[in-house]
PyMOL commands that place a pseudoatom at each C-alpha (Angstrom):
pseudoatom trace, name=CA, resn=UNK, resi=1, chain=A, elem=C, hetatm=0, pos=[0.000, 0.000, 0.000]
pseudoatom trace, name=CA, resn=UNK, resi=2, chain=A, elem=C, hetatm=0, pos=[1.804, 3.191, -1.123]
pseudoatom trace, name=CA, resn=UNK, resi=3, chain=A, elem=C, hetatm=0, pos=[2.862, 5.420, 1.580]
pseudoatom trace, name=CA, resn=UNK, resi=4, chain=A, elem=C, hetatm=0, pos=[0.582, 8.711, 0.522]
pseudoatom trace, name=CA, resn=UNK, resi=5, chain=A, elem=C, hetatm=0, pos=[-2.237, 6.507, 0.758]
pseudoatom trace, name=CA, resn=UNK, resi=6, chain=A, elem=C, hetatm=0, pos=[-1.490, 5.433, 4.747]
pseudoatom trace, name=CA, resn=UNK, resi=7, chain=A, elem=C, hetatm=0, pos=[-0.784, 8.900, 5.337]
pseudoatom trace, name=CA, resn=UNK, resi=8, chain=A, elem=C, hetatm=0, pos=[-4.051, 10.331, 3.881]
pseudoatom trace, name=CA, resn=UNK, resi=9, chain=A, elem=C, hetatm=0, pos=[-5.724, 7.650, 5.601]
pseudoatom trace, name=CA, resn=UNK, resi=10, chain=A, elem=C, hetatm=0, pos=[-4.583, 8.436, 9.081]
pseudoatom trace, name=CA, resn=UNK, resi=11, chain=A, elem=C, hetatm=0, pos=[-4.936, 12.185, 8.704]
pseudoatom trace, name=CA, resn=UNK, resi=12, chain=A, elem=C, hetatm=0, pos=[-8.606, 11.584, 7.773]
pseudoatom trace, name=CA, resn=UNK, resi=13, chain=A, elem=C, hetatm=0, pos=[-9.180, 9.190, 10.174]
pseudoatom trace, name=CA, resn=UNK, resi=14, chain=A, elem=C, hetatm=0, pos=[-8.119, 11.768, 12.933]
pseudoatom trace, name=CA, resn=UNK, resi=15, chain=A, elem=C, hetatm=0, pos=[-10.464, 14.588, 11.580]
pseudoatom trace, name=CA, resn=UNK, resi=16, chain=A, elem=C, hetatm=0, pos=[-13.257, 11.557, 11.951]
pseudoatom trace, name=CA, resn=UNK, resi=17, chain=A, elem=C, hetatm=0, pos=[-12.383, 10.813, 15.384]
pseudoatom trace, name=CA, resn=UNK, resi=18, chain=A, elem=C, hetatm=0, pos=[-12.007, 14.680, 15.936]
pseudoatom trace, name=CA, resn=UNK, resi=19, chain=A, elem=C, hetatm=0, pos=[-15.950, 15.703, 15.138]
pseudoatom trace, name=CA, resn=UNK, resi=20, chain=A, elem=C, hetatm=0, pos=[-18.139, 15.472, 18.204]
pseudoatom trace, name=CA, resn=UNK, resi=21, chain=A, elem=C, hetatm=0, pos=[-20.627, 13.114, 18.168]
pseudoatom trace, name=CA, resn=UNK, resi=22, chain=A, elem=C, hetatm=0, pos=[-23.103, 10.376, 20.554]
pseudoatom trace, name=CA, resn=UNK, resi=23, chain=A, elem=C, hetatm=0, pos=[-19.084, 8.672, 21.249]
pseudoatom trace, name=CA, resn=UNK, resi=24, chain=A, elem=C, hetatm=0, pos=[-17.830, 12.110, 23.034]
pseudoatom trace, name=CA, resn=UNK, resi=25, chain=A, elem=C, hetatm=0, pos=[-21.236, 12.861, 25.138]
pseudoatom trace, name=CA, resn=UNK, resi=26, chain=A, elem=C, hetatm=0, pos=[-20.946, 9.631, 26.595]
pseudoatom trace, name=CA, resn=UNK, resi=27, chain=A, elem=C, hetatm=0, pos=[-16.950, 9.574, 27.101]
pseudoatom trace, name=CA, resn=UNK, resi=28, chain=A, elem=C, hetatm=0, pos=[-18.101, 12.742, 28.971]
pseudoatom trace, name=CA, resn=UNK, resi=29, chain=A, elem=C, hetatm=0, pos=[-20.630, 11.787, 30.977]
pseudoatom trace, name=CA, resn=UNK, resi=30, chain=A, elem=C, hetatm=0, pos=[-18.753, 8.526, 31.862]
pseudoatom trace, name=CA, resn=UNK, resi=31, chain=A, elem=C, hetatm=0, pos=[-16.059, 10.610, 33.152]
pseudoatom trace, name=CA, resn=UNK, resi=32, chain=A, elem=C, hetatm=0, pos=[-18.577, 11.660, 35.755]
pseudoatom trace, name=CA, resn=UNK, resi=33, chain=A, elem=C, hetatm=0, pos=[-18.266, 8.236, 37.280]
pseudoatom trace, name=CA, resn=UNK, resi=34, chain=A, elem=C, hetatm=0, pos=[-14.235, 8.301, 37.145]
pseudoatom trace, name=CA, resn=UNK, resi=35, chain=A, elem=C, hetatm=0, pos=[-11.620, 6.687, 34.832]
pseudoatom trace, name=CA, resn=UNK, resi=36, chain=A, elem=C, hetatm=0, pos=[-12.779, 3.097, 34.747]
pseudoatom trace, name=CA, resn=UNK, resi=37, chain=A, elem=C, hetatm=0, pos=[-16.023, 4.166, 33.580]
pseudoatom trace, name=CA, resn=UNK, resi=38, chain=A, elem=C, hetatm=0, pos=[-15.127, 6.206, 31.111]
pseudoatom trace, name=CA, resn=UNK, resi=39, chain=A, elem=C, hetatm=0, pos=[-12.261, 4.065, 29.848]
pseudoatom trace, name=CA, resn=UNK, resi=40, chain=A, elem=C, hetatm=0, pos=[-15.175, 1.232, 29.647]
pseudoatom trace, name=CA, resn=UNK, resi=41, chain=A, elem=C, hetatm=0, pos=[-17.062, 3.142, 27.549]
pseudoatom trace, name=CA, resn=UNK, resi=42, chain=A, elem=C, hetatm=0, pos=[-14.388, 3.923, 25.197]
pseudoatom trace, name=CA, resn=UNK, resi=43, chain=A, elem=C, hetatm=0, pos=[-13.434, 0.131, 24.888]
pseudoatom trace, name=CA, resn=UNK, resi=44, chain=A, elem=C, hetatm=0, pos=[-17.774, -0.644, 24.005]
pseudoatom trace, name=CA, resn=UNK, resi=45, chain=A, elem=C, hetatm=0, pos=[-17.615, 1.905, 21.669]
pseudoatom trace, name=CA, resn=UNK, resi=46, chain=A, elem=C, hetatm=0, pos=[-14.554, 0.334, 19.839]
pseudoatom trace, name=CA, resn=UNK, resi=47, chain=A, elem=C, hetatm=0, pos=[-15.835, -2.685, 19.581]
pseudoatom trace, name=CA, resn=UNK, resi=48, chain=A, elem=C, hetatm=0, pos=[-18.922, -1.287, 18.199]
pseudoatom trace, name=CA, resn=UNK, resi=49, chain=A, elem=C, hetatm=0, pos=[-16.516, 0.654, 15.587]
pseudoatom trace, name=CA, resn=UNK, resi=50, chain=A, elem=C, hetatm=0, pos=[-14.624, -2.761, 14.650]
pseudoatom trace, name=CA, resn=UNK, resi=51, chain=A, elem=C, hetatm=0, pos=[-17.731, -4.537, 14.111]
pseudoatom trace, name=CA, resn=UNK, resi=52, chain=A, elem=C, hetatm=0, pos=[-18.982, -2.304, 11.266]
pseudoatom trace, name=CA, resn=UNK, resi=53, chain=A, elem=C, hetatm=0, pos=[-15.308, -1.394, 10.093]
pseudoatom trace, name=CA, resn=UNK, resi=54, chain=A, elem=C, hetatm=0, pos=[-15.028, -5.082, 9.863]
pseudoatom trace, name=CA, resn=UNK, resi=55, chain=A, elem=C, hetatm=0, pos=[-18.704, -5.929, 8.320]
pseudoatom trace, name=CA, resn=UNK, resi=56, chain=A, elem=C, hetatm=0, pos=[-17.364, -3.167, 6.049]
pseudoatom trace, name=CA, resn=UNK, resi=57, chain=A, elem=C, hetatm=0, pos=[-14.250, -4.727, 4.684]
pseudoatom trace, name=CA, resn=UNK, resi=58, chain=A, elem=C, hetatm=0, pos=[-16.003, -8.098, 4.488]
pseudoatom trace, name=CA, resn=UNK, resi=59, chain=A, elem=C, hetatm=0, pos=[-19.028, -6.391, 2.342]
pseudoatom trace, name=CA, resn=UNK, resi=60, chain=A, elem=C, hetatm=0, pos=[-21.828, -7.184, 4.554]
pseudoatom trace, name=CA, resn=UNK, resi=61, chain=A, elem=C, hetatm=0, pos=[-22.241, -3.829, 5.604]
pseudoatom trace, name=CA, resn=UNK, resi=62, chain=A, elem=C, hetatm=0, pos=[-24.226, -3.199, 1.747]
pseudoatom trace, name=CA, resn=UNK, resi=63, chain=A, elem=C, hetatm=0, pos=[-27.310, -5.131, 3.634]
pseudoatom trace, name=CA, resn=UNK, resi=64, chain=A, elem=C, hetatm=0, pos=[-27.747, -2.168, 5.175]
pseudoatom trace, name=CA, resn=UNK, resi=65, chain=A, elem=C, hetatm=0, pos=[-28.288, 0.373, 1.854]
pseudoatom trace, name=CA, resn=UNK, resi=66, chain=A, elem=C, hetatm=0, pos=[-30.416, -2.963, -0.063]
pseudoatom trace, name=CA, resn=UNK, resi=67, chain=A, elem=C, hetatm=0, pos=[-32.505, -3.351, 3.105]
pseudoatom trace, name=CA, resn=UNK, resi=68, chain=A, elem=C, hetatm=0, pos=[-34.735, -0.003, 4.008]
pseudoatom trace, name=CA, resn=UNK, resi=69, chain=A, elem=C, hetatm=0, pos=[-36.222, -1.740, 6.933]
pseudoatom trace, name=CA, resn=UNK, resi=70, chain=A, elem=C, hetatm=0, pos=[-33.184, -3.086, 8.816]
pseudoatom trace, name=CA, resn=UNK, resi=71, chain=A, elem=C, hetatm=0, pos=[-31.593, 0.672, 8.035]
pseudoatom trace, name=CA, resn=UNK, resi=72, chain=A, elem=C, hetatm=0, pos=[-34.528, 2.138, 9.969]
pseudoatom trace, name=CA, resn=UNK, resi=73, chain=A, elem=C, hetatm=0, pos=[-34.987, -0.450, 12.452]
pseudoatom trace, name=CA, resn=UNK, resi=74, chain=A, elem=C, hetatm=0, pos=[-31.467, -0.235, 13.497]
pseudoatom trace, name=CA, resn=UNK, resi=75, chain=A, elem=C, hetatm=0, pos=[-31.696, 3.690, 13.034]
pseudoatom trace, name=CA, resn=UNK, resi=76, chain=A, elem=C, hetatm=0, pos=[-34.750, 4.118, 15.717]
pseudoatom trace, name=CA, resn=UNK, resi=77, chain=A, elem=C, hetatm=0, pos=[-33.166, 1.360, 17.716]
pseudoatom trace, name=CA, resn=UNK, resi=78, chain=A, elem=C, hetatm=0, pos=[-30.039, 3.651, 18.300]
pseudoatom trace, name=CA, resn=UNK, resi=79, chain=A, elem=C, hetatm=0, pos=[-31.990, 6.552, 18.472]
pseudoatom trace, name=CA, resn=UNK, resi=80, chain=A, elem=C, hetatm=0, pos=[-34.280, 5.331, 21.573]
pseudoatom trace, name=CA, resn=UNK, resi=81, chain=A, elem=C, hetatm=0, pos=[-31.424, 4.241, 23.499]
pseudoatom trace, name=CA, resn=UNK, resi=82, chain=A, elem=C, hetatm=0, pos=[-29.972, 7.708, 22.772]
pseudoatom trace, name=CA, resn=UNK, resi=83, chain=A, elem=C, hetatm=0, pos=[-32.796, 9.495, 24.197]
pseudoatom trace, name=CA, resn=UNK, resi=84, chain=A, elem=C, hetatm=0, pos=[-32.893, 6.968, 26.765]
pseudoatom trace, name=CA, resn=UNK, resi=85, chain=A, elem=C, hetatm=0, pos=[-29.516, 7.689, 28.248]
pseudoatom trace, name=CA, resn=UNK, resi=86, chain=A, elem=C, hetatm=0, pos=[-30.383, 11.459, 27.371]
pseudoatom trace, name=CA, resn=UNK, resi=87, chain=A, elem=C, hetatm=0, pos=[-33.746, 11.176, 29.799]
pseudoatom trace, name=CA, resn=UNK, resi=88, chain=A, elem=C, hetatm=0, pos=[-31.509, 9.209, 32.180]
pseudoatom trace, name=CA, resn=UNK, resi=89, chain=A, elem=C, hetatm=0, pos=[-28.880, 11.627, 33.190]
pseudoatom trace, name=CA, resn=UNK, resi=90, chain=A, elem=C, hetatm=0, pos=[-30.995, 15.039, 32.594]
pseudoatom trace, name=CA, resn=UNK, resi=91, chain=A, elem=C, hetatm=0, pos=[-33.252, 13.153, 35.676]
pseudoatom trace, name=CA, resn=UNK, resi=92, chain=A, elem=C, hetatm=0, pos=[-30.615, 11.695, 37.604]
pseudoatom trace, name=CA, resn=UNK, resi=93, chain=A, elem=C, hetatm=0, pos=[-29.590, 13.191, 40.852]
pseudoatom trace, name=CA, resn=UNK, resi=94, chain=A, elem=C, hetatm=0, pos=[-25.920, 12.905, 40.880]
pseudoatom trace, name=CA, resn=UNK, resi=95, chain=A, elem=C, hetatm=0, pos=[-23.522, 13.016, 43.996]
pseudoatom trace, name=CA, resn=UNK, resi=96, chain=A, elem=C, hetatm=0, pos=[-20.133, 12.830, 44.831]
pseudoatom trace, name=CA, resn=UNK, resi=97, chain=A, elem=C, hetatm=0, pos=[-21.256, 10.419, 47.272]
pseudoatom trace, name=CA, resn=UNK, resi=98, chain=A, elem=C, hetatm=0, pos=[-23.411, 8.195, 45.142]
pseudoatom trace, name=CA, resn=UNK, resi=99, chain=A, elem=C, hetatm=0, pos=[-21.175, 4.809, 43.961]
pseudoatom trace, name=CA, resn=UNK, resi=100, chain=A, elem=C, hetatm=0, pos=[-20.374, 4.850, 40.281]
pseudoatom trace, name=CA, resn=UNK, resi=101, chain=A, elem=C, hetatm=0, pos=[-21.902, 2.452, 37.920]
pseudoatom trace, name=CA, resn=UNK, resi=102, chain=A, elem=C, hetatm=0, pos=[-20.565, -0.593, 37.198]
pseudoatom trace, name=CA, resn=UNK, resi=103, chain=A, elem=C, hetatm=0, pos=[-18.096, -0.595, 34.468]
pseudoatom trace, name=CA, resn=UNK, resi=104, chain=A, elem=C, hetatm=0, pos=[-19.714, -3.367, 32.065]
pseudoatom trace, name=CA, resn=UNK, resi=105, chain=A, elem=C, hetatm=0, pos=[-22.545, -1.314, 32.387]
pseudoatom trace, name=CA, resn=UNK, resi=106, chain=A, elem=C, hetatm=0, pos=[-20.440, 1.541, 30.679]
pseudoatom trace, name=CA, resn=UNK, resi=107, chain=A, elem=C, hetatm=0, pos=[-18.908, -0.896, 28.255]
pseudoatom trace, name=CA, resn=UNK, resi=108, chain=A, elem=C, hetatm=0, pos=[-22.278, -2.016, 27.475]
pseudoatom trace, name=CA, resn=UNK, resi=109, chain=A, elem=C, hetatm=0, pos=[-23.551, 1.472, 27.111]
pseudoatom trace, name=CA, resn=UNK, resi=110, chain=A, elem=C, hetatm=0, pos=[-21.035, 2.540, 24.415]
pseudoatom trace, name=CA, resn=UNK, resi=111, chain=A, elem=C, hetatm=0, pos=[-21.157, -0.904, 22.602]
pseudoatom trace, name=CA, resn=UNK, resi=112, chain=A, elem=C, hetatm=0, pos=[-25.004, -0.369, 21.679]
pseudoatom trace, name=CA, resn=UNK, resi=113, chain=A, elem=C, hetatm=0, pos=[-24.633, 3.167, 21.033]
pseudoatom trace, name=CA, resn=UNK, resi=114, chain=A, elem=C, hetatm=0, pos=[-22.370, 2.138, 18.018]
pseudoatom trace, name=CA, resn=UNK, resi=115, chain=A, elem=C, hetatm=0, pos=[-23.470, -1.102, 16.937]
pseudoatom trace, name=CA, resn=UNK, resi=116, chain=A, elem=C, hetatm=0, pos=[-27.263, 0.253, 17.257]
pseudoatom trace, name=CA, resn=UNK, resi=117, chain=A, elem=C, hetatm=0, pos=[-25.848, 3.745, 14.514]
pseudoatom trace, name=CA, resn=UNK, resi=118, chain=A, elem=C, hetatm=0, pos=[-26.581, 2.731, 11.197]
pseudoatom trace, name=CA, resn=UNK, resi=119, chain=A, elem=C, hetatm=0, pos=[-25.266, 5.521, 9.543]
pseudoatom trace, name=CA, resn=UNK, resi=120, chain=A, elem=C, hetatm=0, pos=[-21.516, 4.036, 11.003]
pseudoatom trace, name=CA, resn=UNK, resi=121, chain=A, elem=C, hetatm=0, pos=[-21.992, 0.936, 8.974]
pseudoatom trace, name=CA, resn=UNK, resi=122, chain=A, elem=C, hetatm=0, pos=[-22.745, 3.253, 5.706]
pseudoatom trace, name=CA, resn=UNK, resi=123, chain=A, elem=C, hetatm=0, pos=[-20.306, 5.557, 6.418]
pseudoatom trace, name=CA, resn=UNK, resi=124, chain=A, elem=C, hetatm=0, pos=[-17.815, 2.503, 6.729]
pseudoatom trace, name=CA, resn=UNK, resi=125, chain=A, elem=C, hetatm=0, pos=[-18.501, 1.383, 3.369]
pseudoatom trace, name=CA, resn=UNK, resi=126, chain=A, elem=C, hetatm=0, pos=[-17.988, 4.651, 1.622]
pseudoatom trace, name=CA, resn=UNK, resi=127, chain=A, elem=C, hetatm=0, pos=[-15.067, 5.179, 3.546]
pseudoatom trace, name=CA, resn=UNK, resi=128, chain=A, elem=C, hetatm=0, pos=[-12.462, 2.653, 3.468]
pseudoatom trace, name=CA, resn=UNK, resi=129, chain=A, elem=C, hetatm=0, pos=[-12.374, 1.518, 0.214]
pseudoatom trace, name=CA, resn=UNK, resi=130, chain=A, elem=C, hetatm=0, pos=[-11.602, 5.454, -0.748]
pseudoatom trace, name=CA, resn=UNK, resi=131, chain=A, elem=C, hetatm=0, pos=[-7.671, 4.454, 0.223]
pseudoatom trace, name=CA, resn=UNK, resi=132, chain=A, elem=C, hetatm=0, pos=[-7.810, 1.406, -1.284]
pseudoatom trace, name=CA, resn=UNK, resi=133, chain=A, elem=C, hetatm=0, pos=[-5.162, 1.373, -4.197]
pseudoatom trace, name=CA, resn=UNK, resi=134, chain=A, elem=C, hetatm=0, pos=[-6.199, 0.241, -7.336]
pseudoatom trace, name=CA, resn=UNK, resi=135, chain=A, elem=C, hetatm=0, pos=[-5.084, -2.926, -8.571]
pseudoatom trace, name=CA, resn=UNK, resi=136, chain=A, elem=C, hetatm=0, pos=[-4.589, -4.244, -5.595]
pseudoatom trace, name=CA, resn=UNK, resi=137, chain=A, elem=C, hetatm=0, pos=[-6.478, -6.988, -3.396]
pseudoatom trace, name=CA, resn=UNK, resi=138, chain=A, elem=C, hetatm=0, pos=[-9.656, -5.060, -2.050]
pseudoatom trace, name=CA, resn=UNK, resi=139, chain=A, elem=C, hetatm=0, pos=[-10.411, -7.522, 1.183]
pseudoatom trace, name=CA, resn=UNK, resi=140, chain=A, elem=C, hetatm=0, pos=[-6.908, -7.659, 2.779]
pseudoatom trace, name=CA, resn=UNK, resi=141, chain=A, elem=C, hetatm=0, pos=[-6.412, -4.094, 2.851]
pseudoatom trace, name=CA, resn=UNK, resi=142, chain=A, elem=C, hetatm=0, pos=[-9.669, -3.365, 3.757]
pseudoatom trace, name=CA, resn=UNK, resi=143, chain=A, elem=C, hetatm=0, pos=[-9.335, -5.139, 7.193]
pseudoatom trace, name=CA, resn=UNK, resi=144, chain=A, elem=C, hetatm=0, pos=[-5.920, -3.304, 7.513]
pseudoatom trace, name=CA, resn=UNK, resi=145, chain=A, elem=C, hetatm=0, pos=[-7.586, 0.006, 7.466]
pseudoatom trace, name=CA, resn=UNK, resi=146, chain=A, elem=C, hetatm=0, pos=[-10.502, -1.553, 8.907]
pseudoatom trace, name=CA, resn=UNK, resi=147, chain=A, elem=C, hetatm=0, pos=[-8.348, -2.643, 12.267]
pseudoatom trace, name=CA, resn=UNK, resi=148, chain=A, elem=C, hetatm=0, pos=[-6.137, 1.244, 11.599]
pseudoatom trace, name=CA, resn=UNK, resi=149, chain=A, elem=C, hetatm=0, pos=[-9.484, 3.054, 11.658]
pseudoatom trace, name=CA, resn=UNK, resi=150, chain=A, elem=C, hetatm=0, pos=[-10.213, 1.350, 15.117]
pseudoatom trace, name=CA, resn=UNK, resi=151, chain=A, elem=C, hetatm=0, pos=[-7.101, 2.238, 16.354]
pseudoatom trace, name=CA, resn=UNK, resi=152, chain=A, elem=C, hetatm=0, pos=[-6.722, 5.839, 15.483]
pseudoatom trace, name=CA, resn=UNK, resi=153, chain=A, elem=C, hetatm=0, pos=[-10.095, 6.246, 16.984]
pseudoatom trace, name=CA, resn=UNK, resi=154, chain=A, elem=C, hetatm=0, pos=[-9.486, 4.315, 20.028]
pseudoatom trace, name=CA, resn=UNK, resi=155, chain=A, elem=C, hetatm=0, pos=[-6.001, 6.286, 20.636]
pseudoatom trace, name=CA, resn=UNK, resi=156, chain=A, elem=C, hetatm=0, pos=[-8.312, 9.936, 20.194]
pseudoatom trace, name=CA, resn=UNK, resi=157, chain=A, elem=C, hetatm=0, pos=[-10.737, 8.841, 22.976]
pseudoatom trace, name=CA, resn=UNK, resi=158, chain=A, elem=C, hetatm=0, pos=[-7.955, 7.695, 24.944]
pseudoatom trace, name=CA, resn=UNK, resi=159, chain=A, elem=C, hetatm=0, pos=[-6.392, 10.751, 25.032]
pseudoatom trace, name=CA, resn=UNK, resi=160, chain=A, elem=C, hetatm=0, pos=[-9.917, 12.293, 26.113]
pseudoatom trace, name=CA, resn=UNK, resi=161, chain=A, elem=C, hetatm=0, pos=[-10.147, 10.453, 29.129]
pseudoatom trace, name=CA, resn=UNK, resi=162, chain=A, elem=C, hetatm=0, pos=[-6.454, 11.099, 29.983]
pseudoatom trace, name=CA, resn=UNK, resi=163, chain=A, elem=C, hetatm=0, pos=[-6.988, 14.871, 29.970]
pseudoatom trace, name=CA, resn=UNK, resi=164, chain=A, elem=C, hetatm=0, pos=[-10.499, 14.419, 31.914]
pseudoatom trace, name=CA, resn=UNK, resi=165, chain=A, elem=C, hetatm=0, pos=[-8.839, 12.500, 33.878]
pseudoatom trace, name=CA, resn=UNK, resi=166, chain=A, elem=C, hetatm=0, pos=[-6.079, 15.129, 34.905]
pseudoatom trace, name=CA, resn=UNK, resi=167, chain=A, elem=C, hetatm=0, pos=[-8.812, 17.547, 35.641]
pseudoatom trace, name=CA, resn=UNK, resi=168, chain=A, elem=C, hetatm=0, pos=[-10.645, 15.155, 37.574]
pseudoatom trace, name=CA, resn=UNK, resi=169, chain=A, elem=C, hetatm=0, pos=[-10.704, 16.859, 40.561]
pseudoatom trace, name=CA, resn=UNK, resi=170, chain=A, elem=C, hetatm=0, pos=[-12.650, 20.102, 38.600]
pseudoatom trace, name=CA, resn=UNK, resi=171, chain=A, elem=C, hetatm=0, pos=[-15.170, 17.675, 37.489]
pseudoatom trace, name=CA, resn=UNK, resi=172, chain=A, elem=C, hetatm=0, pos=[-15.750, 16.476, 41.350]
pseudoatom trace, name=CA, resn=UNK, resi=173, chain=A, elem=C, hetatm=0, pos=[-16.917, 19.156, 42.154]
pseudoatom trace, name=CA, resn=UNK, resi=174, chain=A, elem=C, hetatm=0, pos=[-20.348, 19.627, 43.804]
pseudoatom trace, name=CA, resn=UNK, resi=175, chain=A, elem=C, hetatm=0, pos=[-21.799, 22.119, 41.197]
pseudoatom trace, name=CA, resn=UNK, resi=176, chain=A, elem=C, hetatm=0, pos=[-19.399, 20.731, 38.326]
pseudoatom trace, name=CA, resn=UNK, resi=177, chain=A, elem=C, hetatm=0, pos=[-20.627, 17.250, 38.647]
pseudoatom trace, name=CA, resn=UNK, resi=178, chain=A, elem=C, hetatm=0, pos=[-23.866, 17.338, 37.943]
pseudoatom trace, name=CA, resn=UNK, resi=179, chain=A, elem=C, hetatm=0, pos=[-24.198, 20.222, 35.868]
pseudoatom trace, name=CA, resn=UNK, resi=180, chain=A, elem=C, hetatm=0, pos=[-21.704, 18.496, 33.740]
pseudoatom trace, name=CA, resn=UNK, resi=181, chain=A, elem=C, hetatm=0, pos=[-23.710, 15.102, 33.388]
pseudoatom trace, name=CA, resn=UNK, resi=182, chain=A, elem=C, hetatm=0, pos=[-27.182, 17.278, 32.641]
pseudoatom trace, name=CA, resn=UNK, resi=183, chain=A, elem=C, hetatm=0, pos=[-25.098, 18.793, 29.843]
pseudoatom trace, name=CA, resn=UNK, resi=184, chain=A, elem=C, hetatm=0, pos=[-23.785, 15.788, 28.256]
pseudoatom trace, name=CA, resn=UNK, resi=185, chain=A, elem=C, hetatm=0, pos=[-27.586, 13.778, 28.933]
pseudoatom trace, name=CA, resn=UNK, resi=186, chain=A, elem=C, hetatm=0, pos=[-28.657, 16.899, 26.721]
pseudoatom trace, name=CA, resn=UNK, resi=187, chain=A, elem=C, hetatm=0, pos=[-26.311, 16.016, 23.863]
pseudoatom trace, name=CA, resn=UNK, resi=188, chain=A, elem=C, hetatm=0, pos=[-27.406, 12.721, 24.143]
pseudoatom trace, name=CA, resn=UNK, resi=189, chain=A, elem=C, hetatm=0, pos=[-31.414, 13.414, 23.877]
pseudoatom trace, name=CA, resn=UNK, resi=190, chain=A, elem=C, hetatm=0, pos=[-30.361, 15.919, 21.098]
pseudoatom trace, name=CA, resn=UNK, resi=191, chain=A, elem=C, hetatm=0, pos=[-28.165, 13.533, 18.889]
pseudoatom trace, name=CA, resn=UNK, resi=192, chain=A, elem=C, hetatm=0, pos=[-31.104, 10.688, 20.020]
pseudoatom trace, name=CA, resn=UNK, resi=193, chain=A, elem=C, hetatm=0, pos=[-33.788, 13.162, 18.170]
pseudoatom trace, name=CA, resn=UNK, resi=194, chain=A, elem=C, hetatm=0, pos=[-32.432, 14.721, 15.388]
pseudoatom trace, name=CA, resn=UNK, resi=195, chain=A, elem=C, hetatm=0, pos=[-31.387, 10.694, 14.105]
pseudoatom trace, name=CA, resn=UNK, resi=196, chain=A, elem=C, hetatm=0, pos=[-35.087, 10.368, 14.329]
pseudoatom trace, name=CA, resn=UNK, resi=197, chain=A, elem=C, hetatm=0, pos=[-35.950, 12.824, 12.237]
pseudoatom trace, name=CA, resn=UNK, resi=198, chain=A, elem=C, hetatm=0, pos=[-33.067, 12.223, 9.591]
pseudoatom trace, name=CA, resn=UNK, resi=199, chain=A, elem=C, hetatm=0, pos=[-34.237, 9.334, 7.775]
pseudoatom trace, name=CA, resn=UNK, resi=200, chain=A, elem=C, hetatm=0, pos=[-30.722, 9.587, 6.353]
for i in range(1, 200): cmd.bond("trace and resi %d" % i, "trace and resi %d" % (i + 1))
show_as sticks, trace
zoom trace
């Protein structure tokens, strides 16, 4: 694979990682509940990424754009668990005192938010294959960029919770806390909505 191709590749898969979207709000509001939870969240929401990267590279992502009714099902899916979690922390009372979650509950939060976005799974397709030099085997280096895509992404969020992390005591904070969980629970509700209403 030529070298200007891996380098446009990573640069793009940066700016990806780099537009907010459901994956920061809940990286955020994770980070309510400390490191663990936040770094299980991360960790769901990779594997969610891999699984479409890889349906992707494999072609079985395509179901998705011949299908209309698994698109939306899967579409209305994600967007009810979206406003779900949205509802959820805008009505929570949160404490310093109150135990966190546990953390597969965070894992499992950021897995379904991912594997439950159809619009990953499309975006997958029309993605990888852009880097994908001609002539050469389409499969194999499709689950190479498949697995880099994962990564880059994986090493962005990372580097999200590490700087949360460092200003962990900030977000402990009596007021901080919870005003900071009612502001990502409204991303969430807001993300959760406006997928309902765009069909595409």
């Amino acid at each position: 694979m030529p070298l200007e191709n891996i380098v446009a590749f990573v640069a793009a898969s940066f700016l990806i990682a780099l537009s907010p979207g459901p994956g920061t709000a809940m990286v955020l509001r994770q980070s309510v509940h400390g490191r663990k939870a936040a770094l299980a969240t991360v960790f769901g929401m990779e594997v969610g990424v891999a699984c479409w990267a890889v349906a992707a590279a494999l072609g079985l992502s395509v179901l998705l754009t011949a299908s209309e009714i698994a698109y939306h099902g899967l579409r209305i899916a994600g967007a009810v668990f979206l406003i779900y979690l949205g509802v959820k922390a805008l009505i929570s009372k949160t404490t310093a005192e109150k135990a966190p979650p546990p953390a597969s509950h965070a894992f499992r939060s950021g897995l379904i938010v991912n594997l439950a976005n159809p619009k990953l799974g499309v975006f997958a397709i029309s993605f990888l294959p852009q880097f994908v030099p001609a002539g050469e085997a389409g499969q194999g280096v499709l689950l190479f960029l498949a697995v880099g895509w994962v990564l880059i992404d994986t090493v962005w969020y990372l580097i999200i919770v590490s700087i949360l992390h460092t200003i962990r005591g900030w977000l402990s904070r009596p007021r901080v806390r919870p005003a900071l969980e009612k502001l990502s629970g409204g991303v969430l509700l807001a993300l959760g909505i406006r997928l309902v209403l765009d069909p595409r």
